[in-house]
N, C-alpha and C positions, 0 to 999 in steps of 0.2 A: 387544507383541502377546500376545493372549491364547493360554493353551495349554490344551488338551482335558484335562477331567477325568480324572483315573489314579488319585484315591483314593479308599481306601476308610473309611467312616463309621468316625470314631473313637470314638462311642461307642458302639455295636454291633458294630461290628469285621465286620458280614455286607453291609450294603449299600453300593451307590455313594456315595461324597463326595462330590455332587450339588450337598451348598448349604455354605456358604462362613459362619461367624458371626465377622463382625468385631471383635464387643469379644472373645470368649475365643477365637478366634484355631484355631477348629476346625473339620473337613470335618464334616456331618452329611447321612445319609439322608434323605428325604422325611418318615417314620415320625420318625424322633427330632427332628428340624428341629419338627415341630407339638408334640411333647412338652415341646420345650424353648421353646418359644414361650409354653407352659401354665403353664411356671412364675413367680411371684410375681418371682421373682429375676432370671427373663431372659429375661420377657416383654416388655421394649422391645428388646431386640438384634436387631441389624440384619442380615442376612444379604444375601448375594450368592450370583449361580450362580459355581460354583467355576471353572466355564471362565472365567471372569473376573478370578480371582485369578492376579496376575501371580507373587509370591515364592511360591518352592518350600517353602520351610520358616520357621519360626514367626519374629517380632521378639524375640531374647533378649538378655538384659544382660550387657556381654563379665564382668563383676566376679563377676556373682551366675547366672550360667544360666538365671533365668526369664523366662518371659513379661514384656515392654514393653508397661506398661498405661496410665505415665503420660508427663507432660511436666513438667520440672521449667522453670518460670517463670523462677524465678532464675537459672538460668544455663543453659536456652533447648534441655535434653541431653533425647532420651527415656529413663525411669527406667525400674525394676521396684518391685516393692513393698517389697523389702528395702532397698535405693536410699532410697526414701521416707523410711524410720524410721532410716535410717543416715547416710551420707556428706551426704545433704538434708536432712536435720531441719531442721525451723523457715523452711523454703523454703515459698515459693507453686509450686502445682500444678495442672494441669489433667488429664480422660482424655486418652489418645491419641489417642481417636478425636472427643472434641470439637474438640483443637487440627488435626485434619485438616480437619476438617468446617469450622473455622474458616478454616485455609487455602484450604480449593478456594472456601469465599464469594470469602473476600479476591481469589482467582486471576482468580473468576467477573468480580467488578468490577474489575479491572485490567485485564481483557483487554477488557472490555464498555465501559471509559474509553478504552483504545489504541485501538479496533475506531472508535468513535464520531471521537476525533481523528483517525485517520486516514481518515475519511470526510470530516468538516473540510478537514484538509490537500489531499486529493483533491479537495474543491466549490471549494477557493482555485486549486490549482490549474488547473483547468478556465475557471474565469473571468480567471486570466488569460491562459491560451493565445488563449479569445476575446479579451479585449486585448489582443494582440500581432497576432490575426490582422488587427483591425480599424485595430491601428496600420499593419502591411502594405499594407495597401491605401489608409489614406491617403498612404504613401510612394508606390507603384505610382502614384495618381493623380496627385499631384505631379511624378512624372518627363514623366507622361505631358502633363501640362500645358505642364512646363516644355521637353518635346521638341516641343510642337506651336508653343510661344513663338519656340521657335527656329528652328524650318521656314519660321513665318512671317514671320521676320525674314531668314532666307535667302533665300525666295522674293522678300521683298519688293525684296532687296538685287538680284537677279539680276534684276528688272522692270526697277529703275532700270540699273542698266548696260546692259541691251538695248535700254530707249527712249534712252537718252546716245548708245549704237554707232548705231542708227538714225537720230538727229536729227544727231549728226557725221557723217555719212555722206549724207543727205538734204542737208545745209548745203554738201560735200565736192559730192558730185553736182550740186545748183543751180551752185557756181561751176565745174565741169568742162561743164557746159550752157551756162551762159555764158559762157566761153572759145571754146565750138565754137560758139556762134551768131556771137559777133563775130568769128571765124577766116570764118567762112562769107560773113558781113555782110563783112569786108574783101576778101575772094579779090575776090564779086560784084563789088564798086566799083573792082577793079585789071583786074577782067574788060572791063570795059566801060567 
């Protein structure tokens, strides 16, 4: 989180640290900020508002106590300038503030590749939940198919044994009709 400007211009020592200069790593005034902009020397230096600048105090080299200006390549440490011409001799180098600048690219497109994949992975995903909903419902329709198969195979099953109980029973009844007509037919002829 950013924290509110509290210093004051290190190279005038009277006005607000206002702005922030990242390659030499100092608070400057508005007034000295344009001066130092004017020079030959460190007229491309980059500045920031200092509310911006998250470290309290400078990048120093634990060996040599200065200013951390570079990157030593070879073996990947940030240096100081003494660093350079000492213990690094004859290493490949970068600024610091290239190998950042290099960094947040690198950061920029790593996140801009994740960001993208995981739109990817989300558009897959989505398309299959619709193929699983679509699977769903051809199951659903298949139950429902295979429940109505069997209702009507129920239903059909309960016709036939109703018309069976009625036509035994029709058949049952004809010959209890025909027992009481010739019970009837006999009494008559013993009657008379």
């Amino acid at each position: 989180m950013a924290q509110a400007a509290s210093k004051t211009c290190e190279i005038c020592v009277g006005g607000p640290g206002s702005q922030y200069c990242l390659e030499c790593e100092q608070y400057f005034c508005e007034n000295c900020k344009t001066f130092h902009k004017r020079q030959n020397m460190s007229k491309n230096h980059q500045f920031q508002s200092s509310s911006d600048v998250i470290p309290e105090g400078k990048s120093k080299c634990k060996d040599h106590n200065e200013d951390i200006s570079f990157v030593c390549n070879t073996c990947n440490v940030a240096v100081c300038s003494s660093c350079v011409t000492g213990s690094h001799t004859g290493h490949a180098f970068s600024k610091l503030m290239d190998s950042i600048s290099q960094l947040k690219e690198k950061n920029k497109k790593d996140i801009n590749r994740m960001v993208r994949e995981t739109n990817q992975n989300m558009k897959k995903m989505q398309e299959c939940l619709k193929e699983f909903e679509m699977e769903v419902e051809v199951v659903i329709k298949t139950i429902t198919e295979e429940g109505t198969n069997i209702k009507d195979m129920v239903d059909k099953c309960i016709a036939e044994m109703i018309a069976s109980v009625k036509d035994q029973s029709r058949k049952e009844m004809d010959k209890l009709t025909k027992i009481i007509a010739d019970t009837k037919k006999d009494l008559m002829t013993e009657v008379t």
